[in-house]
ZADO-271999 format. One record per atom (N, C-alpha, C, O, CB): x, y negated, z; residue in one letter. Coordinates in steps of 0.001 Angstrom, whole numbers, plus 524288, in hexadecimal, padded with zeros to 5 digits. Glycine has a CB too. Layout:
<sites>
XYZA;...
</sites>
This chain:
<sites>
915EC0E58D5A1A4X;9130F0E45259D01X;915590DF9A59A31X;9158A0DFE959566X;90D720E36359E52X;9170C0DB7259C66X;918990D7C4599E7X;91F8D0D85359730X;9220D0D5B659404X;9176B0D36959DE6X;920A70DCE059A3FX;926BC0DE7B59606X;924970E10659108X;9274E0DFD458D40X;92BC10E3E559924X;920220E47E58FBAX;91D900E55158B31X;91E2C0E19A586F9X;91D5E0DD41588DDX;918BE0E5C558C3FX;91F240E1465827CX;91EB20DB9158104X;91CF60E10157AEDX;91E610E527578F5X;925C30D55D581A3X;919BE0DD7857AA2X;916D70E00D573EBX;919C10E01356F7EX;91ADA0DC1656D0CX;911EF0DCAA5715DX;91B280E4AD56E42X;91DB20E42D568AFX;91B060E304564A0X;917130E593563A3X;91FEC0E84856712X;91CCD0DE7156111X;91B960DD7755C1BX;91FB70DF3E5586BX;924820DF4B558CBX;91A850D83955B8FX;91C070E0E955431X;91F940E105550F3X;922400DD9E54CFBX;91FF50DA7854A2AX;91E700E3BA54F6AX;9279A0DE9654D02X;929DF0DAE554A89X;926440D9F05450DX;923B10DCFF54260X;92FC70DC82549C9X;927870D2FC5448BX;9244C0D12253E2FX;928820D2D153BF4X;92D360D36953CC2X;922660CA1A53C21X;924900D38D5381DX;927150D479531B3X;928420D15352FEEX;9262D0CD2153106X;9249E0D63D52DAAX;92B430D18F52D25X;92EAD0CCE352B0FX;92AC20CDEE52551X;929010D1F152353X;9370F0CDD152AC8X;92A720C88D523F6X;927980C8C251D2EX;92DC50C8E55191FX;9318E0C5EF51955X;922A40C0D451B45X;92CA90CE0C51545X;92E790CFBC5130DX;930410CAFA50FA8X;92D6C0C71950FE4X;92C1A0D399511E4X;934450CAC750CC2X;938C30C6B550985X;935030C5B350525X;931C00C8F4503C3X;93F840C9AF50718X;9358E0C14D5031DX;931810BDFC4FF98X;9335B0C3044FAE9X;92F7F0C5BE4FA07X;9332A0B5954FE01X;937A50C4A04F827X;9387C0C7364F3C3X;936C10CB0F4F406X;9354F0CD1B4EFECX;93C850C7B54F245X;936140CDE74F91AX;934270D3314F9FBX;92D8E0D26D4F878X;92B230D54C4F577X;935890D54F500B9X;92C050CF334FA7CX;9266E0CF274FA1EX;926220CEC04F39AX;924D20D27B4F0DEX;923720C9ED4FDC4X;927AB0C9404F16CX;9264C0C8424EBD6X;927640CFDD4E9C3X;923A90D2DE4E959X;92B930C23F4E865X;92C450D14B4E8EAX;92BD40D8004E8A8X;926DF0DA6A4E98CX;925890DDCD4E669X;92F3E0DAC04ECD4X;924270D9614ECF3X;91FAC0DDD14EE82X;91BB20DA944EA3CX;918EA0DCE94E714X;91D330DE4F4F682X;91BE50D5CA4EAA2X;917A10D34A4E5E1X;917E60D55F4E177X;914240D7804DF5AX;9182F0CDBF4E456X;91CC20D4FC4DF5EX;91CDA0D6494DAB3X;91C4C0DEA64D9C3X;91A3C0E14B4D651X;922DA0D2E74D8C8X;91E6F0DFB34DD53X;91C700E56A4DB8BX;9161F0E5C84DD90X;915CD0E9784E0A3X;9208A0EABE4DEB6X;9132A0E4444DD24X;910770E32B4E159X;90B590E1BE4DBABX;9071D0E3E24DAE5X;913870DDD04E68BX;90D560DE844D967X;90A7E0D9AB4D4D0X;90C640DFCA4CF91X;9085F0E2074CE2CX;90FD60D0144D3D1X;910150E17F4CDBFX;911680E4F04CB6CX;90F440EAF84C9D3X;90EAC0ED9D4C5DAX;914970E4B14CD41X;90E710EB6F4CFD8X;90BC70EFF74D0E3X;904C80F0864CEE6X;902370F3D54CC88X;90C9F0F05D4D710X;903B60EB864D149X;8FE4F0EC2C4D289X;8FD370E95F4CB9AX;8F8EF0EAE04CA02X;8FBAE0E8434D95BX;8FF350E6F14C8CAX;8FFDE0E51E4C305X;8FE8A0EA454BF9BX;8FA770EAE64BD22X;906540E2C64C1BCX;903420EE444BFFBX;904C00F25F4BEFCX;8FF750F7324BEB0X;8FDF00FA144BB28X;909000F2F24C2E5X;8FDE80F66D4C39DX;8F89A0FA0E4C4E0X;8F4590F7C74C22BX;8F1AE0FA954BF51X;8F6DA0FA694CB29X;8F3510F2EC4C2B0X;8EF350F03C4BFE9X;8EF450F0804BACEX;8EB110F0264B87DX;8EEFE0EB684C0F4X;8F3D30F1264B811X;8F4030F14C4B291X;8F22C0F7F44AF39X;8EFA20F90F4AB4AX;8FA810EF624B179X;8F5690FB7C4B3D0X;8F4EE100334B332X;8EDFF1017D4B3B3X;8EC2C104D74B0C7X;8F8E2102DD4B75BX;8EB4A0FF534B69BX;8E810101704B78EX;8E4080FEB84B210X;8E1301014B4AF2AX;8E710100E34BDA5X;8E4E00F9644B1EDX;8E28E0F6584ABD5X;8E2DA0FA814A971X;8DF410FDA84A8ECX;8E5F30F1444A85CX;8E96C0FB154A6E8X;8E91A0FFCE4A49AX;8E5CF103D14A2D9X;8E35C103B249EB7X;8EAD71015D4A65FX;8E5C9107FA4A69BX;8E34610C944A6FBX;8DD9010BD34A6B8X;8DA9D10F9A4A717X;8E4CC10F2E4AB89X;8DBC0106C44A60CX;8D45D106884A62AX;8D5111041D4A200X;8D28A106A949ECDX;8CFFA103224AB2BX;8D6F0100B549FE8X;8D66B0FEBB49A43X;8D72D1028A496AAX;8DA5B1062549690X;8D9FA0FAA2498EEX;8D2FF100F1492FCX;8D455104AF48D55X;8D67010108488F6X;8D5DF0FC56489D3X;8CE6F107E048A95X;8D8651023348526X;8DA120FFF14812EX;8D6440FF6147CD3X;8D7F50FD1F478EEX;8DE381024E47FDBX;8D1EB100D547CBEX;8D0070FEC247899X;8CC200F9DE47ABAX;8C9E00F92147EE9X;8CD611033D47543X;8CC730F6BA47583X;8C98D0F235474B2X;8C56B0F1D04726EX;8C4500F51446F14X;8CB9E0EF61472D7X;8C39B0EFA547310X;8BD310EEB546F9DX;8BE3F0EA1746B92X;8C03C0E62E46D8BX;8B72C0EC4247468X;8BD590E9F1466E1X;8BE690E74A46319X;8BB6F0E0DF46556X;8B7210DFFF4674CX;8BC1E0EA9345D8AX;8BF550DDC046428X;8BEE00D8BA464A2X;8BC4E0D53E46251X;8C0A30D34A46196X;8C1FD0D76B46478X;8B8BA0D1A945FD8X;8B7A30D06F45B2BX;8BBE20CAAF45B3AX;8BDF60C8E945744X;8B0B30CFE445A32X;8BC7D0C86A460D0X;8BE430C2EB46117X;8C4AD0C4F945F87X;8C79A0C2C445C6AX;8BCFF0BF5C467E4X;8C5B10C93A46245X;8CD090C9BC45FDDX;8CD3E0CA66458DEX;8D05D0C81B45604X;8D0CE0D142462FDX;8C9B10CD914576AX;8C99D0CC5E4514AX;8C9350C79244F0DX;8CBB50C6EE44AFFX;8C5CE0CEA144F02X;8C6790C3C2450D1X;8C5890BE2F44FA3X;8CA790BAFA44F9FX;8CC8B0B89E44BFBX;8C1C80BBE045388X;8CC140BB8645548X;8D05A0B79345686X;8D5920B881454B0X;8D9010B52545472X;8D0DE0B6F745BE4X;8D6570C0C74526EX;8DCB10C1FB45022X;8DA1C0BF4044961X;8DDB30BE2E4465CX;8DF8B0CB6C4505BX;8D7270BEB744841X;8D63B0BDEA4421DX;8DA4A0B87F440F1X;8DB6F0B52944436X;8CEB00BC834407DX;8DBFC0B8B043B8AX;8DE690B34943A7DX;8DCA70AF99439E1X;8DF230AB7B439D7X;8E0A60B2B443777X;8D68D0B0164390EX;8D4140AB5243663X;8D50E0A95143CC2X;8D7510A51443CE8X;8CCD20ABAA432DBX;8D4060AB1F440F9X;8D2300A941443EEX;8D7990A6C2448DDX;8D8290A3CC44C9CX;8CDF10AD4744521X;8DADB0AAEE4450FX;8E01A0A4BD447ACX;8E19E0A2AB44257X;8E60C0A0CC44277X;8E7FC0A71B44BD2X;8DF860A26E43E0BX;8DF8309E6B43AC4X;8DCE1098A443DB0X;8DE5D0941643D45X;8DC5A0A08F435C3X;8D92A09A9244036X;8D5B30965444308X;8D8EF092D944645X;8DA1D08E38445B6X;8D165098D6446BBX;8DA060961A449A4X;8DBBE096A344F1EX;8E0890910744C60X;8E0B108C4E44D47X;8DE8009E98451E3X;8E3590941244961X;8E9AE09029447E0X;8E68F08B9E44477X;8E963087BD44435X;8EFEE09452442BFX;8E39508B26442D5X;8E0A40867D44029X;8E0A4082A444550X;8E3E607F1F445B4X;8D9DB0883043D8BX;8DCEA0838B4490BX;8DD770811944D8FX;8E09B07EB9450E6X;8E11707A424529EX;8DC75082D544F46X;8E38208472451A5X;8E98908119455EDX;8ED000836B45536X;8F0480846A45895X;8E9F6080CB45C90X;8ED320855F44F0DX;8F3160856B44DBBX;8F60908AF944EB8X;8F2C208E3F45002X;8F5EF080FD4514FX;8F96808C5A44E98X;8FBE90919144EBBX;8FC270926745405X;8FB76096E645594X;9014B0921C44C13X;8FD4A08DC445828X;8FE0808FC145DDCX;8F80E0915545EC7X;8F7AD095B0460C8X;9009E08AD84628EX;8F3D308F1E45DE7X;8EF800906D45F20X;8EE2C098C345E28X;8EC0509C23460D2X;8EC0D08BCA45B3AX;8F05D098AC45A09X;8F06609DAB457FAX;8F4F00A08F45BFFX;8F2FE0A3B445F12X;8F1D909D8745145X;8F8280A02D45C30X;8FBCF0A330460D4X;8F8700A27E46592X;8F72E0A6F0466EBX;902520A05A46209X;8F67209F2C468A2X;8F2A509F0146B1DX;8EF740A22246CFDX;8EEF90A40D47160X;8F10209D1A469A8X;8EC360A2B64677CX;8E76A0A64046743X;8EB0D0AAB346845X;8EB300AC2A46CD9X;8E3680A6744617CX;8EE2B0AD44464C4X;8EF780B27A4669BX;8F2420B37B46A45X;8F2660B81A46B99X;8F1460B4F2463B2X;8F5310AFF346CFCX;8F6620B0A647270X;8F20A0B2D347657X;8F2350B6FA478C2X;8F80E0ABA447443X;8EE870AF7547664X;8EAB10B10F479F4X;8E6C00B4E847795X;8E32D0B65D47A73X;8E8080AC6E47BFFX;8E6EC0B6344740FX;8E4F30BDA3471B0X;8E6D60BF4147536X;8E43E0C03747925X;8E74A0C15A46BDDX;8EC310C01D474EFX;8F10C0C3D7476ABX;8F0340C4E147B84X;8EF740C92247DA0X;8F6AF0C1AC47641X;8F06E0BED247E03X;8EECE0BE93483DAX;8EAE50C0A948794X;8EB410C2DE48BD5X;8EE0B0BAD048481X;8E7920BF7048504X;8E17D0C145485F6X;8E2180C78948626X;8E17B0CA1448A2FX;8DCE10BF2D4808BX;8E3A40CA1E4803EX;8E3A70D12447FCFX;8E73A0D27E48554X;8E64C0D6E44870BX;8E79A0D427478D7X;8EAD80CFA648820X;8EE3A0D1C748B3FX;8EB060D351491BCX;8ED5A0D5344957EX;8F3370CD6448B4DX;8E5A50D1FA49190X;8E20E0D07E49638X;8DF130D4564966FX;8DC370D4C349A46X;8DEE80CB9E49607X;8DEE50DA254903FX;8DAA60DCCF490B6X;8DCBD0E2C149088X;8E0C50E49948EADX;8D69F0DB2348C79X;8D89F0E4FE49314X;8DCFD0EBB64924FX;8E0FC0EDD349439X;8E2010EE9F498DBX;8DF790ECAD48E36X;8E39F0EEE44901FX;8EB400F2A44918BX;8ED7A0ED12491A1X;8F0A00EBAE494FDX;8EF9B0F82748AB9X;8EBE10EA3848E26X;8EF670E67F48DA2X;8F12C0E393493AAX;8F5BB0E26A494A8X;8ECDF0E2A748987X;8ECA80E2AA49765X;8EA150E17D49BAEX;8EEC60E4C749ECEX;8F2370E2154A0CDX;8E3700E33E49BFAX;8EEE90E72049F08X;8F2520EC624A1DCX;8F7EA0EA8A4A07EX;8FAED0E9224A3F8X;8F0F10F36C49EE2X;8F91D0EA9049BF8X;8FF920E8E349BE0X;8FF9D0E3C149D92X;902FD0E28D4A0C6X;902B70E914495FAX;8FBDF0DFC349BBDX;8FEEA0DBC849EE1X;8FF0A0D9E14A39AX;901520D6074A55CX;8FEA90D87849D52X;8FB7D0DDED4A625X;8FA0A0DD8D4ABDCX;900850E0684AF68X;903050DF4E4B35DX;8F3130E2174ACEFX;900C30E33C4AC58X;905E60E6BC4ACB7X;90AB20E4394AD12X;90DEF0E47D4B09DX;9068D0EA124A84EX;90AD90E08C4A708X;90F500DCBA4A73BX;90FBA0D7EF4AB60X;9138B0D5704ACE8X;90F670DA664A226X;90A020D7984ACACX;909DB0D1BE4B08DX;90D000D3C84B4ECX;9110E0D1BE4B683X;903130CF3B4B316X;90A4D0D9034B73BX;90D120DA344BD1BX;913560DBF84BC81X;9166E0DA464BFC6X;909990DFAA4C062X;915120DF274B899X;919A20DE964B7DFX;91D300D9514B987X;9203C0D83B4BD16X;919970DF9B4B346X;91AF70D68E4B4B7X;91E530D1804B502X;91DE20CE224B987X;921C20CBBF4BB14X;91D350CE2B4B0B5X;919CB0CDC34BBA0X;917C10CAAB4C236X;91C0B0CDCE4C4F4X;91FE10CB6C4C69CX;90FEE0CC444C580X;91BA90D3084C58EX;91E020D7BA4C835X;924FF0D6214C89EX;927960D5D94CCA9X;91C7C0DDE04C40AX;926A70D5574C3A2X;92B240D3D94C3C5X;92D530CEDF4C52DX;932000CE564C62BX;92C4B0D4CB4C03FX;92A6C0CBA34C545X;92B9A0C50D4C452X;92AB20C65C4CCBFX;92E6C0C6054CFC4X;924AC0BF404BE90X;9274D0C72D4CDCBX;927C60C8F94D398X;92C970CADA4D60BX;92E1F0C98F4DA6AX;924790CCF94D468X;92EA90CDBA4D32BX;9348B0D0EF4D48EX;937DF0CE084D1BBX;93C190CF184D3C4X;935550D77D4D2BBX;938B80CAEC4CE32X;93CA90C7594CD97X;93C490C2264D177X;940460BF924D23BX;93C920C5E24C7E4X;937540C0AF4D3E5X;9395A0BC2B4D799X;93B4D0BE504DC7BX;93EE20BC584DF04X;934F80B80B4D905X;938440C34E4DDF7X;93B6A0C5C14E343X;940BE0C6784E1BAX;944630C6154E4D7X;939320CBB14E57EX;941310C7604DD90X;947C80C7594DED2X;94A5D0C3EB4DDFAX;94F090C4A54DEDBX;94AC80CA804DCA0X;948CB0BEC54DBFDX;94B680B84E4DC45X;949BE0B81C4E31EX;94D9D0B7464E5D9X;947320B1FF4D70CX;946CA0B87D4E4DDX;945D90B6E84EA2DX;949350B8F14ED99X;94AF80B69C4F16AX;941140B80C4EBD9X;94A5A0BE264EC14X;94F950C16F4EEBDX;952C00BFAF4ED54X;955880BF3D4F13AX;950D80C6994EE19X;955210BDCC4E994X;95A680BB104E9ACX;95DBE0B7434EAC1X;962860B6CE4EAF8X;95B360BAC34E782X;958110B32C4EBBEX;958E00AD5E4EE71X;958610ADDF4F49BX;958A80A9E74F74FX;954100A8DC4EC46X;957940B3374F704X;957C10B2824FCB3X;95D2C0B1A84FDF9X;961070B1C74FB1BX;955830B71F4FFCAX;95CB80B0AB50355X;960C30AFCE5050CX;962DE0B5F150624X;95F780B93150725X;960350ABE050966X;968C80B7C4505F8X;96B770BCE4505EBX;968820C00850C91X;966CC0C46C50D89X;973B20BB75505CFX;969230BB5250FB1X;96A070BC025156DX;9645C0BF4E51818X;963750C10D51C7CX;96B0C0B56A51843X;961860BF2551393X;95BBB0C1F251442X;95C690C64051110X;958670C8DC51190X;9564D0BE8451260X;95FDB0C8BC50D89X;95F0C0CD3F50BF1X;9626A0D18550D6CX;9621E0D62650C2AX;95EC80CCE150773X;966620CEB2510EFX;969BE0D3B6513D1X;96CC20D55A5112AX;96DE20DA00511A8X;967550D84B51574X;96F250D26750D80X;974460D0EC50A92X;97A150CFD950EE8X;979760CDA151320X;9729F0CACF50708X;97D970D11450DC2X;983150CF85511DBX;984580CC8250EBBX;9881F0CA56510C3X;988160D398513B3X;983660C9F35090DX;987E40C5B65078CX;987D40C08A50B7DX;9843E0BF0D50E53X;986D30C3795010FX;98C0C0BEB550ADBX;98D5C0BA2950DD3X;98CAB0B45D50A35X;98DA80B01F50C3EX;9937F0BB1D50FDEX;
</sites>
């Protein structure tokens, strides 16, 4: 009994830092991708008339606006229109779309800076 000796199984080695960031990013992409698709397909496109977006596109009312603080104030304001419309709906969907894309990629561009700064002797390269 004591020549018995219990097999364990060999540990796993934890997979290479680039490999993993890889699985993040398809990972962050995917599930972006689905989330957007699915926004998608339940959102409808129509809107219900606004009374405050009629107010705030009027000129008098970036006549106001630039009385106050000026022309940047007015780029301002319609920046954050813009901003705001990008949070509701389809619109909601593409940029939910574009976020995981771009996360998605920026993920797969550091795995592969991370792969390139290893050392050769870990990727089973013969250069000398």
């Amino acid at each position: 009994m004591n020549d018995v000796r219990e097999q364990r199984a060999p540990a796993k080695r934890p997979k290479p830092i680039h490999v993993r960031i890889v699985y993040y990013g398809a990972t962050i992409m995917l599930a972006g991708l689905l989330a957007a698709a699915l926004i998608y397909a339940t959102t409808s496109d129509d809107r219900a008339p606004d009374p405050g977006a009629d107010i705030e596109s009027s000129r008098v009312y970036e006549y106001n606006v630039e009385r106050i603080g000026g022309m940047a104030a007015v780029y301002t304001a319609r920046f954050n229109r813009w901003l705001a419309a990008l949070w509701h709906g389809r619109p909601l969907a593409y940029t939910l779309a574009a976020l995981a894309v771009a996360i998605g990629l920026g993920c797969f561009w550091v795995a592969h800076m991370v792969y390139v700064r290893l050392p050769s002797a870990g990727r089973g390269d013969s250069e000398p």
